[in-house]
C-alpha positions in Angstrom: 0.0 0.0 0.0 1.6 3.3 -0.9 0.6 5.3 1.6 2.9 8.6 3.5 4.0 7.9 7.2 2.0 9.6 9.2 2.8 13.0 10.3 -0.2 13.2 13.1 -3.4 14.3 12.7 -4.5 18.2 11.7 -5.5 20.4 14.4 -8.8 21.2 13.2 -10.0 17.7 13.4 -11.9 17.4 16.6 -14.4 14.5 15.9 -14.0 11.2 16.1 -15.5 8.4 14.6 -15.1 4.1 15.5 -16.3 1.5 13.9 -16.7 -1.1 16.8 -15.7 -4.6 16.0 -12.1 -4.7 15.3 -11.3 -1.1 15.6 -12.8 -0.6 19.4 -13.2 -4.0 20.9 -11.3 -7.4 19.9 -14.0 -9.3 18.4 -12.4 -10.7 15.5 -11.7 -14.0 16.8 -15.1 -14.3 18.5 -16.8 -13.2 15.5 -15.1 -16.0 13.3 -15.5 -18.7 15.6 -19.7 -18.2 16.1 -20.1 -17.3 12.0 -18.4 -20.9 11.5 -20.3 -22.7 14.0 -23.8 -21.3 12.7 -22.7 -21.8 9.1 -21.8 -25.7 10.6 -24.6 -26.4 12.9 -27.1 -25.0 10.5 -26.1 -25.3 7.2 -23.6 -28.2 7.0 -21.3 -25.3 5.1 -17.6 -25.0 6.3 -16.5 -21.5 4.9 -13.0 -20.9 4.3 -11.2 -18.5 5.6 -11.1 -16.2 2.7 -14.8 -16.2 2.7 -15.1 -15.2 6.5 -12.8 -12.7 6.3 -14.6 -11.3 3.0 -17.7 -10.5 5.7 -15.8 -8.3 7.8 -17.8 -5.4 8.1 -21.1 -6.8 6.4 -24.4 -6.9 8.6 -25.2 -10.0 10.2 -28.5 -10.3 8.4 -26.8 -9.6 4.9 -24.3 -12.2 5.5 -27.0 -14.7 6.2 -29.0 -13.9 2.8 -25.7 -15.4 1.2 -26.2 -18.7 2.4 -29.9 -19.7 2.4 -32.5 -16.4 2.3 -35.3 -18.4 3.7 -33.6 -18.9 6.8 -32.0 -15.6 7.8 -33.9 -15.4 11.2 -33.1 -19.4 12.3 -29.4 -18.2 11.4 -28.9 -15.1 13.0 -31.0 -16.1 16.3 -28.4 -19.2 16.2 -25.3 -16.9 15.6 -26.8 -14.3 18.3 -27.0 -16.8 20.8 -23.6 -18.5 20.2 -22.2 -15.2 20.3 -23.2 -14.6 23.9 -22.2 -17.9 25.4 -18.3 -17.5 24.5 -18.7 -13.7 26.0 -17.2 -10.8 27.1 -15.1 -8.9 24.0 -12.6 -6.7 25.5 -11.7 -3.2 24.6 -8.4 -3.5 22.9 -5.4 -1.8 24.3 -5.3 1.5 24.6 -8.3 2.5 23.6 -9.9 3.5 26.9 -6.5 5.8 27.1 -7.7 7.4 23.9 -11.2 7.8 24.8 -10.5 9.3 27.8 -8.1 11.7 26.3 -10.3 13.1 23.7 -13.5 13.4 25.7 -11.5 15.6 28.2 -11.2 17.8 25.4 -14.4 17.9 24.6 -14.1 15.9 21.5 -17.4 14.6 19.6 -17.6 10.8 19.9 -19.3 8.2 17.9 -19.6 4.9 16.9 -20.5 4.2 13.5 -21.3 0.1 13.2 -22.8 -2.3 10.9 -24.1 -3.9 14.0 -27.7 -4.2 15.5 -28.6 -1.8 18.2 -28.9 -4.1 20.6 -26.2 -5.6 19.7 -23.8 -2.5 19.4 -25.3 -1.6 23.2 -24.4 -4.7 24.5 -20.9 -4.7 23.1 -20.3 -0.9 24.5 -21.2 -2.3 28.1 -19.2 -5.4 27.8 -15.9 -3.4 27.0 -17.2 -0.5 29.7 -17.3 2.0 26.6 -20.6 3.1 26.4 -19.7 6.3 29.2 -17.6 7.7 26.4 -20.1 7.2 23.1 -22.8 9.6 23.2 -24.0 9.0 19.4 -24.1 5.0 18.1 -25.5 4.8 14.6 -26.3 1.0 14.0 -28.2 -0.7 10.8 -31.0 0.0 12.5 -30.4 3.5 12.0 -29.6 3.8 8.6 -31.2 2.5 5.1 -28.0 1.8 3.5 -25.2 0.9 5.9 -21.0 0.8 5.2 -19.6 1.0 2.6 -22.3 3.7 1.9 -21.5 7.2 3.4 -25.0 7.2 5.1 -24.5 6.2 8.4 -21.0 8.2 8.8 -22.7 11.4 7.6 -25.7 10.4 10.2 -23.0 10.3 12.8 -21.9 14.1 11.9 -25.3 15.3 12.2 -26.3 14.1 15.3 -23.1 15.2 16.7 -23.3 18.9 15.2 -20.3 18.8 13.8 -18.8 18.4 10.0 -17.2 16.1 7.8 -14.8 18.5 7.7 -13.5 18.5 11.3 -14.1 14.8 11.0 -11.7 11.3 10.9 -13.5 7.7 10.3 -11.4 5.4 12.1 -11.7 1.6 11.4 -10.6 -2.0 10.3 -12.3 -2.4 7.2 -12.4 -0.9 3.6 -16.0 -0.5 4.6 -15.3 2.1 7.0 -12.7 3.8 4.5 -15.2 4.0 1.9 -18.1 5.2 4.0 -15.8 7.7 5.4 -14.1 9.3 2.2 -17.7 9.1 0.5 -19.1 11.3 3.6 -15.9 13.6 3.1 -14.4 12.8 6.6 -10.5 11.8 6.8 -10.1 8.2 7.1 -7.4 6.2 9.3 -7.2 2.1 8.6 -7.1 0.5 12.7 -4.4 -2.2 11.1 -4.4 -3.5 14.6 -7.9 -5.1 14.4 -7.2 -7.5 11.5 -4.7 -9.5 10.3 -5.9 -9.0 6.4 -5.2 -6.0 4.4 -8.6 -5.3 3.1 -9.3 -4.5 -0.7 -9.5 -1.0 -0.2 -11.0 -0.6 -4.0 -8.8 2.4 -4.8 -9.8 4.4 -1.9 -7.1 4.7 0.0 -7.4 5.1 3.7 -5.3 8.8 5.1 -4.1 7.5 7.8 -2.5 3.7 8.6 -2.1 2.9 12.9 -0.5 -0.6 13.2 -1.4 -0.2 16.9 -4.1 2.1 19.3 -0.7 3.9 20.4 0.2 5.3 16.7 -2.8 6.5 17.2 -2.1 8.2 20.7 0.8 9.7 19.1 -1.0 11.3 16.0 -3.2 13.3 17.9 -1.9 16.5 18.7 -1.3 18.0 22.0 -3.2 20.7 22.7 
């Protein structure tokens, strides 16, 4: 990827943007483990591991058309509770550092998911995030989730700020694409997979191996 070292974020960029899974929380592993053993216990289908990883950042219900569109409820109902039993996700590293930083500067915080409400909520709690995310757009939210600049753009609104002043931060070309479509800067959370995503041509601004490149890129004030 030929992308600039970073040289830390602009000083007019105040808002903040996370996808959850993967960016926030370390779900990846979690989330691979419960889409195989619906796909199994369900389906008989054993998905390789290029076709799990092509789902990152896909709503659970779309995901589930894929493989049998008559049964998207049984599925999900089947992932959702699987999902629980091998509970709690974890906030990654550093992240609660970050949080804490930037909402003592008054910085507008959101998450911006391809997750259910519920689901998002419950999440947040797990990790003890939710103090720190006063905006969470979900599917629910949105007619046209990631990749579309829909629910990033929702985000903005309901924060008051502008795409302008704005940085879409997450593990998935999704989030780059809904990001730069919504005009907001984009930074890739290389920490939260282990797959470079095909980014289509959109390039994300910003690359963070770690949550601490991150730390470092934002400026002191």
């Amino acid at each position: 990827m030929s992308i600039e070292r970073n040289s830390g974020l602009p000083g007019y960029v105040d808002t903040f943007l996370f996808d959850l899974d993967g960016t926030l929380v370390d779900s990846a592993e979690r989330i691979r483990k419960t889409l195989r053993a619906t796909l199994s216990h369900c389906l008989g289908v054993d998905p390789t591991p290029e076709e799990i990883i092509a789902h990152t950042g896909v709503p659970l219900w779309d995901i589930m058309r894929q493989y049998d569109p008559d049964r998207i409820s049984e599925l999900v109902e089947y992932y959702r509770e699987y999902y629980a039993a091998i509970g709690p996700t974890h906030a990654f590293e550093g992240i609660v550092e970050i949080l804490h930083l930037l909402r003592s500067r008054n910085c507008p915080l959101a998450v911006v998911t391809t997750k259910g409400r519920e689901s998002a909520e419950d999440h947040l709690k797990e990790a003890g995030l939710e103090e720190y995310f006063p905006v969470v757009v979900t599917f629910n939210e949105v007619s046209q989730p990631k990749p579309a600049k829909e629910p990033v753009e929702l985000a903005i609104e309901m924060l008051g700020s502008a795409p302008d002043r704005s940085i879409m931060i997450g593990d998935s070309a999704a989030d780059i694409q809904a990001g730069s479509g919504a005009g907001t800067l984009t930074g890739w959370a290389r920490w939260g997979t282990d797959q470079e995503p095909d980014f289509d041509g959109i390039e994300p601004d910003y690359v963070w191996e770690h949550p601490g490149a991150l730390r470092r890129d934002i400026p002191d004030t």
